[in-house]
C-alpha positions, 0 to 999 in steps of 0.5 A, a space after each residue: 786741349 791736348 798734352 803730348 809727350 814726345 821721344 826721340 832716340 833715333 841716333 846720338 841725342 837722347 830728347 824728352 818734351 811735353 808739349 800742350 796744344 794751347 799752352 805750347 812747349 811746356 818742358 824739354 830735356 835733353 842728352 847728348 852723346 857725343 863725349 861718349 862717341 868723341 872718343 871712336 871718332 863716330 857714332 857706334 851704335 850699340 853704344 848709342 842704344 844702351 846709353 838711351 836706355 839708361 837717360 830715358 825715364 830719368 829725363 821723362 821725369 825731368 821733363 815733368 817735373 819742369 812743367 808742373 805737369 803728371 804723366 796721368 795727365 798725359 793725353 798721347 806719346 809720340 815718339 821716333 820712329 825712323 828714320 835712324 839707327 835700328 837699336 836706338 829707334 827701338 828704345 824710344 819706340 819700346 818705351 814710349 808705347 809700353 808707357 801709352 800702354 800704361 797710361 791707356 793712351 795713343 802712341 802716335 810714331 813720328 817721322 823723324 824728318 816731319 820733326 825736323 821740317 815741321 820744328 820752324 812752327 815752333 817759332 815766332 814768327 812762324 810759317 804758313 803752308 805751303 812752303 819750301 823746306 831745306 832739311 840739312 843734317 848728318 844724313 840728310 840734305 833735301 829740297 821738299 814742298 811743304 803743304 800741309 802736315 804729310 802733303 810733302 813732294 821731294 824736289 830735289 836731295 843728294 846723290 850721295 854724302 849729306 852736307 853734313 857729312 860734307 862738313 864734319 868728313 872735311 873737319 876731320 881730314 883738317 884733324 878736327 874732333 867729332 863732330 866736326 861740322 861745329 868745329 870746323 864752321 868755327 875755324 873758318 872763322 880765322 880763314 882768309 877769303 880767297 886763298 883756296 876755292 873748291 868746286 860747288 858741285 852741282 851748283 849749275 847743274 840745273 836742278 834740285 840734285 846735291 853732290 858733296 862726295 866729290 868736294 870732301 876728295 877736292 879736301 883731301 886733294 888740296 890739303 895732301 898737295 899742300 904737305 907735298 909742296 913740304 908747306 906743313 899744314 900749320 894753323 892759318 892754313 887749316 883755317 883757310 881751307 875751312 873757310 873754302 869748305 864752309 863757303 862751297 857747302 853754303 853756296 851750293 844749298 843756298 843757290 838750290 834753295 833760291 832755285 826751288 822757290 823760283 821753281 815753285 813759285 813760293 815765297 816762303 823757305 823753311 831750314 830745319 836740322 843741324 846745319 840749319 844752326 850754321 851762321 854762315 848759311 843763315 847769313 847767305 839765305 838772310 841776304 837772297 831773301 833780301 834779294 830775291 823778295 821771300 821769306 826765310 824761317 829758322 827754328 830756334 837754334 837749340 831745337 836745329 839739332 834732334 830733340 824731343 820738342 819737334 817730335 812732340 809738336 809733330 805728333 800733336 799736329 797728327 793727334 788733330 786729325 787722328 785718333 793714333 793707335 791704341 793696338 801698341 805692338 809697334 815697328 821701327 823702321 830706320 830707312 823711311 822715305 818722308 813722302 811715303 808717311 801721307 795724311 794723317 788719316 
């Protein structure tokens, strides 16, 4: 029996939890930046990192008191790594091994997209390995084959913007606030079906590769010829091309995704990160799953965004089959290529 706290600070999410081996995800605590940064209309770093500094050990606290547990009886940290922004990853990994220092324990430093693909198991009904996970975020959009706990293979990622980058550049060409991949996946809502289309982009290209750079251009494109036609972009307007985007970013994963398992041969498909909260795309996947015969699993909706939850549950499954480092100098490293972590030794 184990008790893991975990800590993640990798950007714009402050996330504590205490996760027990047999008792599962005892307390979880988080704080979100993004009224701070709503007003530069993006993360800024240093903010960012001095705002983790100051929720941190008051959210540590707050996590222990929710699960009635103590930080002596802690039996491992882990915490953020990278990927991510170097000043915010440095807070959680300074803490959090200052802290195993203290309390004479292993610091355990966590991939922070193994947190992500790796946060399904936290549901139920949870996946077996192996499977296929889709990993959609801010910064991230990649097709890997899961097959055990470091046993990840890259199939297929973008080429340059993420889809969430897709979603919340768009929103902000519509004149959505920050972030705007919520913002503008509720508009799309109002959109009417058909009016606009956009292109998928790289949707037959015949492999596992992503491209949005160019539809957030088809945007900007579509919405600069509207107001030159002297058609002022009014609401139902704004909410029409919403609806085109979210539709061509939703096709596009979710035809790479079925692609992937028919390649594999797997029947089983994981979504993790913050576009993974998105309906329509759960919607769209829900239905070829219905289709296609194979199984899709998503983590509960609070845990798509980063928390420490993920990051705790990952360092307890790497606690299984390591005895994590008690030597506590520690590195962050904020470009981190998810294949490269290999086997818990």
């Amino acid at each position: 029996m184990k008790l893991i706290l975990g800590i993640e600070t990798s950007c714009d999410e402050t996330g504590i939890a205490l996760y027990h081996t047999e008792r599962g995800l005892l307390a979880h605590a988080l704080h979100s930046q993004v009224a701070m940064h709503n007003e530069y209309g993006g993360v800024v770093p240093e903010l960012a990192s001095r705002d983790h500094i100051r929720r941190v050990l008051p959210l540590i606290h707050e996590a222990v008191r929710e699960s009635s547990c103590t930080l002596k009886g802690v039996d491992a940290v882990a915490y953020t790594q990278g990927p991510g922004l170097s000043g915010a990853l440095l807070v959680g990994a300074g803490i959090g091994c200052s802290l195993a220092y203290a309390l004479g324990i292993p610091a355990i430093g966590i991939h922070h997209l193994e947190g992500h693909l790796l946060s399904p198991l936290l549901a139920d009904p949870a996946p077996e390995f192996p499977f296929v996970a889709l990993l959609v975020s801010g910064g991230h959009t990649q097709l890997m084959r899961v097959d055990g706990v470091g046993r990840y293979t890259l199939l297929g990622e973008t080429l340059d913007d993420a889809a969430g980058e897709a979603f919340d550049k768009s929103a902000k060409l519509l004149g959505l606030g920050y972030p705007g991949g919520a913002a503008l996946s509720a508009l799309a809502q109002q959109g009417t079906p058909g009016r606009f289309r956009l292109p998928r982009p790289m949707l037959h290209s015949g492999d596992l590769e992503f491209s949005f750079s160019g539809l957030k251009t088809a945007v900007l494109t579509l919405a600069q010829q509207h107001e030159r036609n002297g058609q002022p972009m009014d609401e139902q307007t704004r909410a029409d091309i919403a609806h085109a985007t979210q539709e061509a970013i939703v096709e596009v994963l979710a035809g790479k995704a079925t692609a992937a398992l028919r390649q594999t041969g797997l029947k089983q498909l994981v979504v993790a990160g913050g576009v993974g909260a998105n309906r329509r795309l759960r919607a769209q996947l829900d239905r070829a799953a219905s289709r296609l015969q194979f199984r899709v699993f998503y983590p509960d909706l609070e845990f798509c965004t980063d928390n420490g939850a993920m990051i705790a549950f990952a360092g307890a499954l790497r606690l299984k089959h390591q005895a994590g480092s008690r030597q506590y100098s520690f590195d962050v490293k904020p470009r981190w290529d998810l294949q490269k972590i290999g086997l818990p030794a």
